[in-house]
TIMIMAR-198676 format. One line per field, with one value per residue (C-alpha): y, z, x. Coordinates in Angstrom, 3 decimals, decimal comma. Each point is the difference from the previous one (the first is absolute). Last residue first. Layout:
// residues N
v Y | ...
w Z | ...
u X | ...
// end
This chain:
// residues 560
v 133,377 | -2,600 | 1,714 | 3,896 | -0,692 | -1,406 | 2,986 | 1,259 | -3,211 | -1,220 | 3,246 | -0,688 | -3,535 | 0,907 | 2,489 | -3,300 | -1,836 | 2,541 | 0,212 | -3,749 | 0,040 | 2,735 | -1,303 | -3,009 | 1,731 | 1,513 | -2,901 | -1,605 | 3,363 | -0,677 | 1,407 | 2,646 | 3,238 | -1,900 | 0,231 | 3,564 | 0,664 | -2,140 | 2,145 | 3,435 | -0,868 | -1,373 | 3,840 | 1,431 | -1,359 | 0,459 | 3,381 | 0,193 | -1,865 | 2,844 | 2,300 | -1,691 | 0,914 | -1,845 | 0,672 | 3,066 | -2,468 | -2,581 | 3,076 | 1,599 | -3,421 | 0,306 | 3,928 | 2,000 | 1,475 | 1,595 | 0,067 | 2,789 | -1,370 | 0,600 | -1,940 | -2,978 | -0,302 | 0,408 | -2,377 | -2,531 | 0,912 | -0,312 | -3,540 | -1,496 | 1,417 | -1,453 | -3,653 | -0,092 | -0,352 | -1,463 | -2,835 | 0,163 | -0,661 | -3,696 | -2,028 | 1,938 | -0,470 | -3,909 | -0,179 | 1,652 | -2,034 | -2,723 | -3,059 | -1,088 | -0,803 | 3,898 | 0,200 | -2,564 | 1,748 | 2,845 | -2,272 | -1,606 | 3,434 | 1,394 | -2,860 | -0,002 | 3,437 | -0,360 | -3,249 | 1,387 | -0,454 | -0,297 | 3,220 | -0,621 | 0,364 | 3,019 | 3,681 | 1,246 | 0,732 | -0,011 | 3,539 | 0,476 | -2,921 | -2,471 | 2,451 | 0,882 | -3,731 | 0,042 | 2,797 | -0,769 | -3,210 | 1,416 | 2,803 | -3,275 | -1,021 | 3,127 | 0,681 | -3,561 | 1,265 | 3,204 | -1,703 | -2,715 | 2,655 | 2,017 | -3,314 | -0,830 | -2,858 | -0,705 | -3,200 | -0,011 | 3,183 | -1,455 | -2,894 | 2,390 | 2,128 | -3,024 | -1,179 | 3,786 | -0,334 | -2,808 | 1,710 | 3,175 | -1,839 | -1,238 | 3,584 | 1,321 | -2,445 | 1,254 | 3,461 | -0,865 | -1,548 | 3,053 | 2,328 | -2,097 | -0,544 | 3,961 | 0,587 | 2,447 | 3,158 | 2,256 | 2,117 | -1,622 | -3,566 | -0,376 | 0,657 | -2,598 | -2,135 | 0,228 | -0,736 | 2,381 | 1,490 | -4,059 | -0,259 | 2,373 | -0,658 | -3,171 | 1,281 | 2,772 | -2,724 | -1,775 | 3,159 | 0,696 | -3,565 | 0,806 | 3,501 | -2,884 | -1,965 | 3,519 | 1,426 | 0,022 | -0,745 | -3,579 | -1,132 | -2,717 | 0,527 | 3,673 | 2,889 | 2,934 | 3,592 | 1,390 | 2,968 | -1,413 | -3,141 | -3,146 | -2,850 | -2,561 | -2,912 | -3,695 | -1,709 | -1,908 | -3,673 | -1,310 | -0,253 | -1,839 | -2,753 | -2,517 | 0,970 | -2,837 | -2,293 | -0,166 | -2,026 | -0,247 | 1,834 | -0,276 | 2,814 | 3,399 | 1,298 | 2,846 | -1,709 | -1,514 | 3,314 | 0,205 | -4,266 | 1,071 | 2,852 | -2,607 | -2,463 | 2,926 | 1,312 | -4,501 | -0,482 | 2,617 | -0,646 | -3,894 | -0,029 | 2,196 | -2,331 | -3,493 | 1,770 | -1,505 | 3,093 | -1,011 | -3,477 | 1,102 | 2,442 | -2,481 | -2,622 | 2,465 | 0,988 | -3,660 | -0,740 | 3,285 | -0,512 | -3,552 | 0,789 | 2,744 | -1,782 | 1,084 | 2,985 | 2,172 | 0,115 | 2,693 | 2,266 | 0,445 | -0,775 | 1,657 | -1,368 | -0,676 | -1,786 | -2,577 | -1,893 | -3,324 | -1,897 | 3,895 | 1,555 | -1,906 | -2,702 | -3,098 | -3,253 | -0,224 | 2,475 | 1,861 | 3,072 | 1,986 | 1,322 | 3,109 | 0,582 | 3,155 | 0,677 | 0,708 | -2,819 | -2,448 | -1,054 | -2,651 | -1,297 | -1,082 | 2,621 | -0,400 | -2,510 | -1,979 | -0,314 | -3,340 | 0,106 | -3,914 | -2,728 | -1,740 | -1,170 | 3,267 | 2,309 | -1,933 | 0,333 | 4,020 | 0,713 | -1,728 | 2,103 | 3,080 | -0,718 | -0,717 | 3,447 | 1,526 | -1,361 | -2,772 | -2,206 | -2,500 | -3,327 | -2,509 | -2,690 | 1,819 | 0,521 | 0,291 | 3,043 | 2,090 | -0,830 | 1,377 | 3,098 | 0,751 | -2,269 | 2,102 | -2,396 | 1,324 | -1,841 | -3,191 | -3,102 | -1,010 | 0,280 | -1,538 | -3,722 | 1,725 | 0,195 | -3,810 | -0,111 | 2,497 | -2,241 | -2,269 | 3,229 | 0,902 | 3,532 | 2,730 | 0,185 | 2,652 | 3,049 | 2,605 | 1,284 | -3,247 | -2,874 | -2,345 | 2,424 | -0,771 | 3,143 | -1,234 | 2,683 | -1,316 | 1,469 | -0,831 | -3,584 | -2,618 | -2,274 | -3,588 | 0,426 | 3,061 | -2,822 | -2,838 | 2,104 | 1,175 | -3,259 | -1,451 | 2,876 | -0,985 | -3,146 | 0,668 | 2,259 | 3,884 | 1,646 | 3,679 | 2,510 | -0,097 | 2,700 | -0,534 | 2,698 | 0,858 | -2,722 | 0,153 | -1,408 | -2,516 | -3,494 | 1,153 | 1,121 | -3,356 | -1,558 | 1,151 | 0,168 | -4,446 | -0,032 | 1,240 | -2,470 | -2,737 | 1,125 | -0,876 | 3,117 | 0,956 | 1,428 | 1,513 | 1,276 | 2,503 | 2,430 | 3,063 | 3,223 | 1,912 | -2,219 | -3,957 | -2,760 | -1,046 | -1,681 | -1,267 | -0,306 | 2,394 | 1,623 | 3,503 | 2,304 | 3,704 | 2,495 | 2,529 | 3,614 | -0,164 | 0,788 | -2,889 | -2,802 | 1,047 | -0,147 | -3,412 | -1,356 | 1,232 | -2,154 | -3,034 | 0,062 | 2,422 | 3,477 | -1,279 | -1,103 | -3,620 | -0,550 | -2,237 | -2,133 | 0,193 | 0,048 | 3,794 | 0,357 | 3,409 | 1,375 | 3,118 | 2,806 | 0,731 | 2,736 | 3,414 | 1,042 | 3,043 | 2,257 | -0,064 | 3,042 | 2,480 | 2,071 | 0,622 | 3,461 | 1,242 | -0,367 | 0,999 | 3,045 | 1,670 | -0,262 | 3,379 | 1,234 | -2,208 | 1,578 | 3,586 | 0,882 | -0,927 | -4,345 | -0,450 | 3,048 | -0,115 | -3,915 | 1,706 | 1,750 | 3,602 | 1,067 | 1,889 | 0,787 | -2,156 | 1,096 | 1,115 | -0,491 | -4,063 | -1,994 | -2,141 | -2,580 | -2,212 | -1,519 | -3,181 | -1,325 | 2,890 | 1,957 | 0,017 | -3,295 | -1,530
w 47,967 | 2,805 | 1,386 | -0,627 | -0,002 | 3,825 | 1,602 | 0,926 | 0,898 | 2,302 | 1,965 | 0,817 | 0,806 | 2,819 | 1,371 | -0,456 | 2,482 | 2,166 | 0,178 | 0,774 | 3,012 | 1,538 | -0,110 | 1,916 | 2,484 | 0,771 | -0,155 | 2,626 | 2,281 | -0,446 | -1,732 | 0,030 | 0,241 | -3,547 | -1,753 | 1,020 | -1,392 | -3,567 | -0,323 | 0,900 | -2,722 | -2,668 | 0,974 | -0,978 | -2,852 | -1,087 | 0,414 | -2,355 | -2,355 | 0,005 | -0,468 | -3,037 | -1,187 | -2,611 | -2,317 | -1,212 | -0,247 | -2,456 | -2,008 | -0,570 | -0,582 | -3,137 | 1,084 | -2,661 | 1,710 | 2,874 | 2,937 | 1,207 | 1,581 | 3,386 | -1,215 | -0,718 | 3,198 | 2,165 | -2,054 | 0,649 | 3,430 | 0,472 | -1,834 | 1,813 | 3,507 | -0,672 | -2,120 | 3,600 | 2,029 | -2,076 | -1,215 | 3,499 | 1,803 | -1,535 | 2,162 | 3,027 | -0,927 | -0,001 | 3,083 | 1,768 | -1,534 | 1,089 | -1,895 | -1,154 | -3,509 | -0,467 | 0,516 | -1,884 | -2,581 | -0,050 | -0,081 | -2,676 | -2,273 | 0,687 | -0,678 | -3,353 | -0,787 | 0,661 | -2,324 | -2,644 | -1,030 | -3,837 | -1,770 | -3,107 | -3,310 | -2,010 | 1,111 | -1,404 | 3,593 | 2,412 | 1,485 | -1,176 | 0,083 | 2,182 | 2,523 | 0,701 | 0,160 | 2,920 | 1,658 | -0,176 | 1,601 | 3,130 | 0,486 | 0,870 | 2,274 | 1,383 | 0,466 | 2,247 | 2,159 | 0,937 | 0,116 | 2,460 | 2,055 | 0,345 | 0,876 | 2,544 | 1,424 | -3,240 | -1,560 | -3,399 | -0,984 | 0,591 | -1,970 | -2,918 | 0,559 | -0,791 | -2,814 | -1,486 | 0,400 | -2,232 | -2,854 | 0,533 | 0,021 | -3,963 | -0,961 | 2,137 | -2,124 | -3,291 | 0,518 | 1,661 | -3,448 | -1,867 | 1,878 | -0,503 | -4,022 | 0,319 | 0,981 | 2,703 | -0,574 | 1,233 | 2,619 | 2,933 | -1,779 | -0,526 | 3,784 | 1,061 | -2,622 | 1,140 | 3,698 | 2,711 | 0,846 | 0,285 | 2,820 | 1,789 | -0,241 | 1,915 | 2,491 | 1,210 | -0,093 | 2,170 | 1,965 | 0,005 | 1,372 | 3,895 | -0,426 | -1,365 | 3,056 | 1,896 | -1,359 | 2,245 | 3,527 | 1,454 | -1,505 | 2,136 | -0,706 | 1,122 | -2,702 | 1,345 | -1,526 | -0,282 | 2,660 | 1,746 | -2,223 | 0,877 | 1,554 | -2,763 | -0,014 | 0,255 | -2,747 | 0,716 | -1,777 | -1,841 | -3,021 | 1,295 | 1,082 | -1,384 | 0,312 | -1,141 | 2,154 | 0,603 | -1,569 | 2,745 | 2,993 | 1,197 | -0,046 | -0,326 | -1,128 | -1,810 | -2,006 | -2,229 | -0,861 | -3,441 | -0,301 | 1,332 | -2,366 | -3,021 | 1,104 | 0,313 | -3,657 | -1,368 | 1,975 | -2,355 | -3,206 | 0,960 | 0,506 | -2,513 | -2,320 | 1,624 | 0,101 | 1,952 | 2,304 | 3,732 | -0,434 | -2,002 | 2,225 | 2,854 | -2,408 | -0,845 | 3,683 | 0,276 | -2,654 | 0,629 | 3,854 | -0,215 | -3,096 | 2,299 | 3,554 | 0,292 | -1,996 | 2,280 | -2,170 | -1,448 | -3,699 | -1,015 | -3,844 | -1,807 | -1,457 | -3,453 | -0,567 | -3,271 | -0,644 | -2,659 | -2,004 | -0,958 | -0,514 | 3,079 | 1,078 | -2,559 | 0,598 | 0,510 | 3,000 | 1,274 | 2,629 | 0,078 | 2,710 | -0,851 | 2,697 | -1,707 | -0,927 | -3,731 | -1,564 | 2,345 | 2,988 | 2,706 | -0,400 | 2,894 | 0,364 | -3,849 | 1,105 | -2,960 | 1,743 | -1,852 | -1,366 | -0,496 | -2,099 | 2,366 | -3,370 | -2,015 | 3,008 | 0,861 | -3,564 | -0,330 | 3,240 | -1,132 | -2,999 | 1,888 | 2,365 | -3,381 | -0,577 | 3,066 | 0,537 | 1,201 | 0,846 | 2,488 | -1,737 | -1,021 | 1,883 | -0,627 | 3,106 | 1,483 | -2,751 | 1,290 | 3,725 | -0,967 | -1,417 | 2,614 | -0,609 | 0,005 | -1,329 | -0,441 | -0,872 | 1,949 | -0,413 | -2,556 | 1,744 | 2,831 | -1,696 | -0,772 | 3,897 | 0,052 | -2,305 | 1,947 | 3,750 | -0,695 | -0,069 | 3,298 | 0,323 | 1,838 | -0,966 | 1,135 | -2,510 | 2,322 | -2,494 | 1,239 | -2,711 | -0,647 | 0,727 | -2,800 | 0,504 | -1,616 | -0,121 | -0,078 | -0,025 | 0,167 | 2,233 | -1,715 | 3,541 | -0,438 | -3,247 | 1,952 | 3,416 | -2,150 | -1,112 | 3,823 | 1,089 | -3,094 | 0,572 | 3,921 | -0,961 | -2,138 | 2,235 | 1,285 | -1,671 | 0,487 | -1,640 | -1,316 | -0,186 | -0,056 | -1,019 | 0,804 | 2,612 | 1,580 | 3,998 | 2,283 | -2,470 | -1,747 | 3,581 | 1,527 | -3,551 | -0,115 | 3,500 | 0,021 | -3,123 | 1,566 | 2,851 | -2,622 | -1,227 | 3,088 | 1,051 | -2,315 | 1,971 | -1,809 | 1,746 | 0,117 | -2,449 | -0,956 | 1,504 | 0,290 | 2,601 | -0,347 | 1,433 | -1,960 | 0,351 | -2,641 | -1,738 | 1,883 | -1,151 | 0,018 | 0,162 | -1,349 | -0,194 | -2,804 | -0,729 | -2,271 | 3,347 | 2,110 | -3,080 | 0,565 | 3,677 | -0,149 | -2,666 | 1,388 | 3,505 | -1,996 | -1,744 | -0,148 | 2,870 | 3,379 | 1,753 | 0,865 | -3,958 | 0,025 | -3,751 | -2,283 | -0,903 | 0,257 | -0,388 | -1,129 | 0,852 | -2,073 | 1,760 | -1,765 | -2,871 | 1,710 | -1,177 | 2,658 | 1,411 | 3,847 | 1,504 | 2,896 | -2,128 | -2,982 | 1,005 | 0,794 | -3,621 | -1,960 | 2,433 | -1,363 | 0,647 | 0,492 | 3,474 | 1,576 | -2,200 | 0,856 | -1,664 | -3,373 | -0,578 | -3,716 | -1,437 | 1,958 | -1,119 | -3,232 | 1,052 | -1,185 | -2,964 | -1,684 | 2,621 | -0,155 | -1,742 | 0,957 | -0,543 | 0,344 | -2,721 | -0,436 | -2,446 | 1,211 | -2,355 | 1,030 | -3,286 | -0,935 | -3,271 | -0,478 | 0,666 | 3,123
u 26,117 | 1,006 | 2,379 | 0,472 | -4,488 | 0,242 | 1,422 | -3,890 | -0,650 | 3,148 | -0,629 | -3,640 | 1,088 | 2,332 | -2,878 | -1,868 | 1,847 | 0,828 | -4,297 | -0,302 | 2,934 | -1,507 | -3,723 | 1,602 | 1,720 | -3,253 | -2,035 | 2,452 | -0,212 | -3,636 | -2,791 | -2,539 | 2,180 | 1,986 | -3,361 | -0,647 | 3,060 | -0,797 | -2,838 | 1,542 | 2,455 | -2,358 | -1,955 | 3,161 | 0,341 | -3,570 | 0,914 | 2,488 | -1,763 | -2,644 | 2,946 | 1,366 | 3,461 | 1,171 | -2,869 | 2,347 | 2,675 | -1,431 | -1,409 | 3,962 | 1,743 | 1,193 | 1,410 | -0,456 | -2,538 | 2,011 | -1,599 | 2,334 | 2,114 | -1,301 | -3,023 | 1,867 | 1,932 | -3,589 | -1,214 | 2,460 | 0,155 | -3,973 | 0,171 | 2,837 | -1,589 | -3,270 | 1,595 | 2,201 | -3,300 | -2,584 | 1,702 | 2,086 | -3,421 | -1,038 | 2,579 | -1,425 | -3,908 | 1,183 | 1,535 | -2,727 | -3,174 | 1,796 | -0,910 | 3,569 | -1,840 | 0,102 | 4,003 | 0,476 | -2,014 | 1,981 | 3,780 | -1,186 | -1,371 | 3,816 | 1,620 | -1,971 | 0,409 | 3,844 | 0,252 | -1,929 | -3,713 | 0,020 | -1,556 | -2,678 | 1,283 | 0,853 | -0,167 | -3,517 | -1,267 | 1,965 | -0,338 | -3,632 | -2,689 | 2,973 | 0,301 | -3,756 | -0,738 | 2,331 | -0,680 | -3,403 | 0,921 | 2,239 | -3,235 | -2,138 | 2,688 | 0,247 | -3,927 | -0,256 | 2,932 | -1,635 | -3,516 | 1,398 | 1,531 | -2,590 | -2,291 | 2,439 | 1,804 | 2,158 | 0,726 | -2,554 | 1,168 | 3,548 | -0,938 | -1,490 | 3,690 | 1,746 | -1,755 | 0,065 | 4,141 | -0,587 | -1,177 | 2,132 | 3,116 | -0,723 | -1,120 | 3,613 | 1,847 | -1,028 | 0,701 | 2,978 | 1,185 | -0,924 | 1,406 | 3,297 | -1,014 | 0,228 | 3,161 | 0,067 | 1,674 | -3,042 | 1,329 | -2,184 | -0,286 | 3,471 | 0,809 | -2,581 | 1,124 | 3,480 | -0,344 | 1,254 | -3,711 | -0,970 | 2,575 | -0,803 | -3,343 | 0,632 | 1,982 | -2,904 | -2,418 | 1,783 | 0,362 | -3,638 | -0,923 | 0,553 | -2,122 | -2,821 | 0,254 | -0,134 | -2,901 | -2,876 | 2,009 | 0,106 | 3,051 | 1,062 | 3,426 | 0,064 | 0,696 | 2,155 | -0,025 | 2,805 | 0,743 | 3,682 | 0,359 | -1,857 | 1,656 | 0,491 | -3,197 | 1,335 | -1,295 | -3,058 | 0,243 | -3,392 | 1,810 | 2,950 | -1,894 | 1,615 | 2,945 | 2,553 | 2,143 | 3,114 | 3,077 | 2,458 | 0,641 | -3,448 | -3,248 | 0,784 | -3,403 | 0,931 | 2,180 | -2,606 | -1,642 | 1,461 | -1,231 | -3,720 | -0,109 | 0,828 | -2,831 | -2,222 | 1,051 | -0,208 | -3,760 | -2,014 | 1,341 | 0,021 | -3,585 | -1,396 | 2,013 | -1,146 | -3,983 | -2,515 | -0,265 | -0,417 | 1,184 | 3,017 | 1,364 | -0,263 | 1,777 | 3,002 | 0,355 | 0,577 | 2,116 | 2,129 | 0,647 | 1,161 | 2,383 | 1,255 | 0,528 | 3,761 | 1,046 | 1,653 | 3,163 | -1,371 | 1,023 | -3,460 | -0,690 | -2,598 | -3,043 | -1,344 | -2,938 | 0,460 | -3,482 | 0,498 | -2,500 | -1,551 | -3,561 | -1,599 | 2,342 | 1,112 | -0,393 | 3,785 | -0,405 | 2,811 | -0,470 | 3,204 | 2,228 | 2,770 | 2,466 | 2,086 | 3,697 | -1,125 | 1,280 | -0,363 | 2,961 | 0,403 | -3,631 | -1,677 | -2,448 | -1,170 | -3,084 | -1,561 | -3,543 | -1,826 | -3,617 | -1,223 | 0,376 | 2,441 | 2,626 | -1,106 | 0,305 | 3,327 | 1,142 | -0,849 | 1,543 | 3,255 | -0,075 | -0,656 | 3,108 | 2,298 | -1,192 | 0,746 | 3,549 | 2,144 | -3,047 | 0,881 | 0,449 | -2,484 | -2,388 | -2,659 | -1,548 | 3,933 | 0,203 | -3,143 | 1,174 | 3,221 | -1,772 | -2,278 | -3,600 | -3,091 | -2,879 | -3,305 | -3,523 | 1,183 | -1,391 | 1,929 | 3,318 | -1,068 | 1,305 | 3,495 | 0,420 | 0,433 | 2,074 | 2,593 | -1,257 | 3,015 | 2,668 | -1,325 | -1,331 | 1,526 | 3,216 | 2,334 | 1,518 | -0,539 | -2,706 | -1,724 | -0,358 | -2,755 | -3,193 | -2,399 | -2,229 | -3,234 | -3,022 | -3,241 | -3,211 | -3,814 | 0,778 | -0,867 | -0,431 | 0,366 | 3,115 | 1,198 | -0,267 | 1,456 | 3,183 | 0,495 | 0,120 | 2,229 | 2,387 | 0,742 | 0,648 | 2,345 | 2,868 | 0,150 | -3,317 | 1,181 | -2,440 | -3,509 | -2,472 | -3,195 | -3,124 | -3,262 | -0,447 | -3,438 | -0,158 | -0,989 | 0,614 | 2,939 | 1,596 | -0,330 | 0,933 | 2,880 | 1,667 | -1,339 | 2,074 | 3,303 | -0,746 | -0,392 | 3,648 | 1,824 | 1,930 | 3,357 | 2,907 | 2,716 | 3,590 | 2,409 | -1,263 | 1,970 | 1,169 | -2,750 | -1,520 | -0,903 | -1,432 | -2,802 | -3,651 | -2,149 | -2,688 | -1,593 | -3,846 | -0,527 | -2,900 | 0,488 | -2,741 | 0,657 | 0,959 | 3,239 | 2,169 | -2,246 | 0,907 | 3,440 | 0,653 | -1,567 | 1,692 | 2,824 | -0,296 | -0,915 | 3,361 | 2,689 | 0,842 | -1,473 | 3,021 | -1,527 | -0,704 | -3,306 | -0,539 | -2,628 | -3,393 | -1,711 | -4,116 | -1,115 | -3,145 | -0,322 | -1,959 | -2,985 | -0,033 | -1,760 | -2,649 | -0,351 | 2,681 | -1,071 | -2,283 | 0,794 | 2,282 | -2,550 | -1,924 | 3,647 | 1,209 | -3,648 | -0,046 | 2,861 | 4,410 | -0,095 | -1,105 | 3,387 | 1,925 | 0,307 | 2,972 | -0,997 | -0,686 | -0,486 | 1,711 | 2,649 | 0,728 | 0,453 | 3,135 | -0,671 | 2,335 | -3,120 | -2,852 | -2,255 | -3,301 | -3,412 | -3,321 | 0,226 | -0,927 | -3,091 | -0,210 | 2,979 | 2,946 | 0,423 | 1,499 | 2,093 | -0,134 | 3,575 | 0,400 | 1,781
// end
């Protein structure tokens, strides 16, 4: 994203794409299947290695018969974050998408007897806690966290469905106050938030805040405010935020913004986000990275709701969305045709170009792109991005020393290795010339922050695939940003009045070029090796930062 990119290779090719060519061309020409190099087929028979275990996440809560709340969520959730769900009934429903028709609650010694047979076989990384359904049911589960001391806790105090039913007996509410303490996150929706309190429903976000604030204070724990319930905020969004009266790292209170999906397929999402939430958790140890990684997949799973036509009352959510094949168009008379499995050198990364393509379109249409070119930028904008592209580049090296440490091959590692390296030289390099004298040292913004989260999410995932994915738009779009912007400049004449004159003449850089493209054979190769699920996966990592790529560059109109 600087001018002087991070990865920037040492060897450059001896010749140069032809001007206009889609960059992708450059990377896999006509004959593709000779290109993609020896390091890429000298690694397909070999696993990613270092990889971070699989979370073993232990669900207690209540069955839902039509698969959408409850136990059966938990499960489908903890397996879409990349864990091993076990689950323990407390009790049994009868319900569908209309509502719940009746409760029953098995004798809580048998509920113990689930928890400490698995306890006593197998690790728990992390438990998450959902339906409880009366008093003595609480007290068994209390004593077994107070036995056990499990790692991880996350407390979903299910009270009220979204269909507006109770769940849990008004005599077991005290009761439930005694597992606050053990928990290390609670995630109450809004009424459940008030009930805890014995208040009102909050009528807004900032009365919701407060009421986080005095149940963190009162449990002494973190507490999820949850903005889904909320009939209107002042942007129109679903923000979330992690509350901790103790005080979390840098800030007592952690707003993440979200946006709101207009669904009534809804059913089973408090279940779905406390688990996901606790499998996120356990395999970074991180609320933030957690809930910046869980809140875009809980989002795609709410857009996708419909697709699984389930009910004729308030469906369920996607859960797997991501991992969804769309159904491939019939090709058109002499285009060429890409098969879902993929099994031709290039085609995964063919399937990214046009979400590549939309993202640069966007960033050609933003103002500081434009002000840039013909110089009309204001300078305290340069300035800011200047700032913020020093503070990316120090943890984009993190994430390119885990990728390093991820790949199959010794190429690979030493390709990843040198970028991270290159990201700090960058960095110093930035702050010795372009920032140096300007007062004060830059503040991480919101977009470079998101941006940072959402990369080392990506790298605690422990897929050497989706991470190389989420890290290919910095190279991608930055390569065709920075030839078109030089490009532009030249053809004006390179005027040197222009303030930006030596910042675009560096734009350019052929050795980062084909680094590029080597990223992009890397990240192919990486997509050949894995599954349709990888796949979809890598996909959904690289939109993701495409989406960021834009934010960034049309972060200093913002923020500056």
């Amino acid at each position: 994203m600087s001018s002087t990119h991070p990865a920037a290779a040492p060897a450059a090719p001896s010749t140069t794409p032809a001007a206009g060519a889609s960059f992708l061309q450059t990377v896999f020409p006509a004959s593709r299947a000779d290109t993609a190099g020896p390091e890429a087929s000298a690694g397909m028979a070999h696993d990613a290695t270092g990889r971070a275990p699989v979370p073993r996440v232990l669900a207690i809560a209540g069955s839902d018969p039509s698969g959408g709340a409850g136990i059966q969520a938990d499960l489908k959730s903890i397996a879409a974050m990349g864990g091993y769900g076990m689950a323990a009934i407390t009790a049994l429903t009868a319900q569908n998408t209309r509502g719940v028709r009746s409760v029953h609650v098995p004798p809580a010694a048998f509920l113990t007897e689930q928890l400490d047979a698995i306890a006593e076989d197998i690790t728990i990384d992390a438990v998450k806690i959902g339906m409880l359904g009366d008093a003595g049911v609480i007290d068994a589960v209390r004593e077994w966290l107070e036995r056990t001391r499990p790692a991880v806790v996350v407390l979903d105090p299910v009270m009220v469905a979204t269909s507006g039913d109770r769940l849990l007996q008004e005599s077991a509410v005290a009761a439930l106050h005694t597992l606050l303490p053990l928990a290390d996150l609670v995630t109450p929706n809004l009424a459940e938030l008030a009930l805890l309190l014995d208040e009102p429903v909050a009528a807004g976000w900032a009365e919701a805040l407060e009421q986080g604030k005095r149940l963190s204070a009162l449990a002494g724990t973190t507490v999820l405010v949850k903005g889904g319930h909320l009939e209107e905020d002042a942007d129109g969004g679903c923000p979330d935020a992690l509350v901790n009266s103790v005080g979390l790292p840098g800030s007592e209170t952690v707003v993440v913004p979200g946006e709101r999906v207009d669904t009534r397929n809804s059913h089973g999402t408090g279940c779905s986000l406390s688990s996901a939430l606790a499998t996120a958790y356990a395999a970074g140890g991180d609320w933030e990275a957690a809930l910046r990684r869980v809140k875009p997949w809980l989002l795609g799973a709410l857009r996708e709701a419909g697709r699984l036509d389930v009910g004729t009352g308030n469906g369920p959510v996607h859960h797997f969305h991501h991992l969804a094949q769309p159904a491939e168009p019939a090709p058109e008379p002499g285009a060429e045709h890409f098969a879902d499995h993929l099994k031709e050198p290039g085609d995964f990364a063919a399937g990214l170009e046009p979400l590549a393509a939309e993202g640069l379109s966007e960033i050609y249409a933003l103002d500081f792109i434009r002000g840039l070119a013909d110089g009309t930028l204001p300078e305290h904008e340069f300035a800011y991005y200047l700032g913020q592209d020093a503070l990316y580049l120090n943890g984009y090296s993190r994430v390119l020393s885990r990728a390093a440490a991820l790949a199959p091959t010794e190429a690979e590692q030493l390709f990843w290795s040198r970028s991270a390296a290159q990201c700090l030289e960058v960095e110093s390099e930035l702050h010795r010339s372009w920032l140096a004298g300007r007062a004060g040292t830059p503040r991480q913004g919101p977009v470079t922050k998101s941006y940072v989260d959402h990369l080392h999410a990506s790298s605690l995932a422990g897929s050497y695939g989706v991470l190389v994915a989420s890290a290919l738009p910095c190279f991608w779009l930055y390569a065709e940003v920075g030839a078109a912007l030089n490009a532009q400049f030249l053809a004006a004449g390179a005027d040197e009045g222009h303030p930006y004159a030596a910042w675009l003449r560096t734009y350019a850089d052929e050795a980062f070029a084909e680094s590029t493209r080597q990223a992009i054979r890397y990240t192919d190769a990486a997509a050949r090796r894995g599954s349709a699920a990888e796949r979809g996966a890598m996909t959904e990592a690289f939109v993701h930062s495409v989406r960021f790529e834009v934010d960034f560059f049309d972060a200093p109109r913002l923020h500056a």
